[in-house]
C-alpha positions in Angstrom: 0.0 0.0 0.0 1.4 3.1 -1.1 0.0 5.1 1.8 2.2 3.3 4.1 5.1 4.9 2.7 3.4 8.6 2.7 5.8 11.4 4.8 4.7 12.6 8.0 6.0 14.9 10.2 6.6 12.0 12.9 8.9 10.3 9.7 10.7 13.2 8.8 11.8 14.7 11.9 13.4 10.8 12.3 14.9 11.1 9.5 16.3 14.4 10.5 17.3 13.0 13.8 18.9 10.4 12.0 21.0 11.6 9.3 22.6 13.8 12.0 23.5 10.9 14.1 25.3 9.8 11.0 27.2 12.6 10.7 27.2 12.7 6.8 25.6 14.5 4.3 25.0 11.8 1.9 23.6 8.8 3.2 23.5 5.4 0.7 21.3 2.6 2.0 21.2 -1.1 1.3 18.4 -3.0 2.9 18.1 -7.0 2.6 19.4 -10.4 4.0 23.5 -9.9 3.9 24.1 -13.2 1.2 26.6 -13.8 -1.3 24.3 -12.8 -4.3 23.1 -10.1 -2.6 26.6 -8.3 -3.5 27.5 -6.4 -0.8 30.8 -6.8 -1.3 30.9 -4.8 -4.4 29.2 -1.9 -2.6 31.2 -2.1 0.5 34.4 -1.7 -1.8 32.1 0.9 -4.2 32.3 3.4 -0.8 36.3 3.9 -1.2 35.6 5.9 -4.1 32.2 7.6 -2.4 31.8 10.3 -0.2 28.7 9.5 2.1 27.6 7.1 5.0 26.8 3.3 3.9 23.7 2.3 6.4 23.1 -1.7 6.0 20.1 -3.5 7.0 19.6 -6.8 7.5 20.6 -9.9 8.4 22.8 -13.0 7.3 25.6 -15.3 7.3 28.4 -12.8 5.6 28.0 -9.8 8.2 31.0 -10.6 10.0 32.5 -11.2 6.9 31.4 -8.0 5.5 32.1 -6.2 9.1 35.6 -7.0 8.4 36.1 -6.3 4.7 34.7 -2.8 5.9 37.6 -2.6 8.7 40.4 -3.8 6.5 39.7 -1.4 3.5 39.5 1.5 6.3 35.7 2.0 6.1 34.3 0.5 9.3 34.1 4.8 10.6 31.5 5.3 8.0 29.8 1.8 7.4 26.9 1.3 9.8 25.5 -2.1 10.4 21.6 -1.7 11.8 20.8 -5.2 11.8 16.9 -6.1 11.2 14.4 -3.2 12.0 10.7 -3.1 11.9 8.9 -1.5 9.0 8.1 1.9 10.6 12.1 2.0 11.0 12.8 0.9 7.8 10.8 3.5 6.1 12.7 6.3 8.4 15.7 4.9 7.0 14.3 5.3 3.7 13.8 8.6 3.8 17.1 9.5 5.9 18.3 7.9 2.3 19.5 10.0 -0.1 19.8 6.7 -2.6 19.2 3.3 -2.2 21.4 0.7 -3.7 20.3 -3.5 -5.2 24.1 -4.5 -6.3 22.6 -8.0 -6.7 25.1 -10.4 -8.8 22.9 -13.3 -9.3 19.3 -13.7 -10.5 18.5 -15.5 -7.2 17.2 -11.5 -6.9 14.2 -12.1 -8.9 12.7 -9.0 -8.3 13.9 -6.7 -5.2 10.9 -5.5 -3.3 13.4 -2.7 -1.8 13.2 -1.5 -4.8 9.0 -0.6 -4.9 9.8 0.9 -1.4 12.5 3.3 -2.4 10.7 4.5 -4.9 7.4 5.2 -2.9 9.4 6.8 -0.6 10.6 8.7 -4.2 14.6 7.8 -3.8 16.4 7.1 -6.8 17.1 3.4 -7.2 20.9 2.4 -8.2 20.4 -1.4 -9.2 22.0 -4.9 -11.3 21.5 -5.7 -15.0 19.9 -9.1 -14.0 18.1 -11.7 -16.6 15.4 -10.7 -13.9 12.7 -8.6 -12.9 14.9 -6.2 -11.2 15.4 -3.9 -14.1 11.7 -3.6 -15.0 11.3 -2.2 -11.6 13.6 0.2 -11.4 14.3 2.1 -15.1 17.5 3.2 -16.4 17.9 6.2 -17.0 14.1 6.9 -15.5 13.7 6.1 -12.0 17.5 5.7 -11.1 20.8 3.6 -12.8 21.0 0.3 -14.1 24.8 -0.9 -13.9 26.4 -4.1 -14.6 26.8 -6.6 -12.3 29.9 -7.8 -10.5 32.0 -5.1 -10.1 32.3 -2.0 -7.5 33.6 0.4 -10.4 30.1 0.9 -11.9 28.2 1.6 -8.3 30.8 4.1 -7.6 30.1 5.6 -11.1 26.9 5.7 -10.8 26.6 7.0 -6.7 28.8 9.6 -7.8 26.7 10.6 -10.5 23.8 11.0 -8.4 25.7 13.1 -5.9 26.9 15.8 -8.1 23.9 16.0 -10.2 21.3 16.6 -7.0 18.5 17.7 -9.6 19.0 14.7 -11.4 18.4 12.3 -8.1 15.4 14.2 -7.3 13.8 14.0 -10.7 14.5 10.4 -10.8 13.2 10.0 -7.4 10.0 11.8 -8.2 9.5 9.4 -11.7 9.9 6.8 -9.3 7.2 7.8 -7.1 4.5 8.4 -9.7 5.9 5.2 -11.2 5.1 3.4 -8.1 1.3 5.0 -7.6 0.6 4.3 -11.3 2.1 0.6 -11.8 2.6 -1.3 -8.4 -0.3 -0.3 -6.3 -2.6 -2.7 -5.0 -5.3 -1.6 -7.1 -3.3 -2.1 -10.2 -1.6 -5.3 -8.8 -5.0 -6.5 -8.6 -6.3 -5.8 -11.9 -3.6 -7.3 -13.4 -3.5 -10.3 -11.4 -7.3 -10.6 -12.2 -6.3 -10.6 -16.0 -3.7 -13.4 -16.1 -6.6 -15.6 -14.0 -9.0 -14.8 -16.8 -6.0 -15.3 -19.9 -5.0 -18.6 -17.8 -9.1 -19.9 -17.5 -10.0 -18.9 -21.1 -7.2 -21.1 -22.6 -7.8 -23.9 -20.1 -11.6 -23.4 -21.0 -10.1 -23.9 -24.9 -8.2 -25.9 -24.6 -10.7 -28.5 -22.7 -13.1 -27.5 -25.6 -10.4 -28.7 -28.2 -9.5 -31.5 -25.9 -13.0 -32.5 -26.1 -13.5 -31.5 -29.5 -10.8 -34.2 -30.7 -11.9 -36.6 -28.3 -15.0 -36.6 -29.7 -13.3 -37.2 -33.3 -11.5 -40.3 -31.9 -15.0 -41.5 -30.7 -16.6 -41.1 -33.6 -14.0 -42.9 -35.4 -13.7 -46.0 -33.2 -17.2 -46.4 -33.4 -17.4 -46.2 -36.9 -14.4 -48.8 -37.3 -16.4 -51.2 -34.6 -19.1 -50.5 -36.7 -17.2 -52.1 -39.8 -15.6 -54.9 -38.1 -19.1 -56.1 -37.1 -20.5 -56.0 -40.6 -17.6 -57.3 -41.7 -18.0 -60.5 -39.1 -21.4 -61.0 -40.4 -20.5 -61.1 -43.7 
């Protein structure tokens, strides 16, 4: 529901509270379970090359892992670890944002959810060139950057891009908000969930009739060739 992600005052004067806690004037956010595919790695290393604060949240078996790539490459100081938080947190965090980042390397990330929610929350989306659904979500070009996967060189490009050109970022943002209310809201969800049911039951209602239809055919004929064999045994 869209209207869960709406700005209130409560939101924003968390998010204020927030981003000064941080101490940085550009904030990057990654939110999901901390996996292999998930490519975390690549951001963490993208941030050597990126002036802001990296705020991770989530969960999994690479944090300490990823903890420690952060300390060796001298980035622990500005890598912040939140572990899970509940939804009202996560969309303070959101908007504390100033970009949120998908550096996905496998299509195991069919679609990224995070994405939808950035968006509502109009943030600019940086995310993977997957054989997936993740770049129908989030545009090139439109609703934020769509780099290739694998790599920290093409985050960094494209976080730095973002923070230069501020108008750019906020466009994009916007486009993703209006992409969000027009496209993914439950409404629409719903209609077009109601469409595949009726596409899916009017070919399984043709296909029976077809079924049937040749079925019938095979009837016809068997009985016609029973029919012949019996005259024929008379004869």
């Amino acid at each position: 529901d869209v209207k869960k992600y709406e700005l209130t005052e409560e939101v924003a004067r968390q998010a204020r509270d927030f981003r000064l806690r941080m101490n940085s004037s550009r904030i990057v956010l990654f939110v999901g379970s901390l996996l292999a595919y998930k490519g975390l790695k690549n951001l963490i290393r993208a941030m050597i090359d990126v002036q802001a604060a990296l705020v991770i949240v989530g969960k999994g078996k690479m944090e300490e892992e990823l903890k420690e790539l952060a300390r060796d490459i001298g980035l622990a100081s500005r890598t912040h670890f939140m572990g899970e938080v509940s939804e009202e947190e996560k969309i303070v965090l959101l908007y504390a944002s100033d970009v949120v980042v998908l550096p996905s390397t496998e299509s195991q990330e069919s679609f990224g959810l995070i994405q939808l929610e950035a968006m509502a929350c109009s943030r600019p989306v940086i995310s993977t060139r997957l054989p997936t659904g993740v770049p129908f979500v989030n545009l090139d070009g439109v609703t934020g950057l769509v780099v290739e996967p694998g790599s920290s060189y093409p985050i960094a490009g494209a976080l730095n891009r973002l923070f230069r050109d501020r108008s750019l970022a906020r466009r994009m943002g916007e486009a993703g908000q209006k992409r969000v209310i027009e496209h993914f809201n439950l409404q629409q969800m719903g209609q077009k969930v109601f469409r595949i049911y009726q596409e899916v039951l009017a070919r399984s209602e043709s296909a029976i009739i077809e079924d049937g239809e040749e079925f019938a055919k095979i009837g016809v004929s068997k009985g016609q060739n029973s029919e012949i064999e019996s005259v024929g045994k008379k004869k």
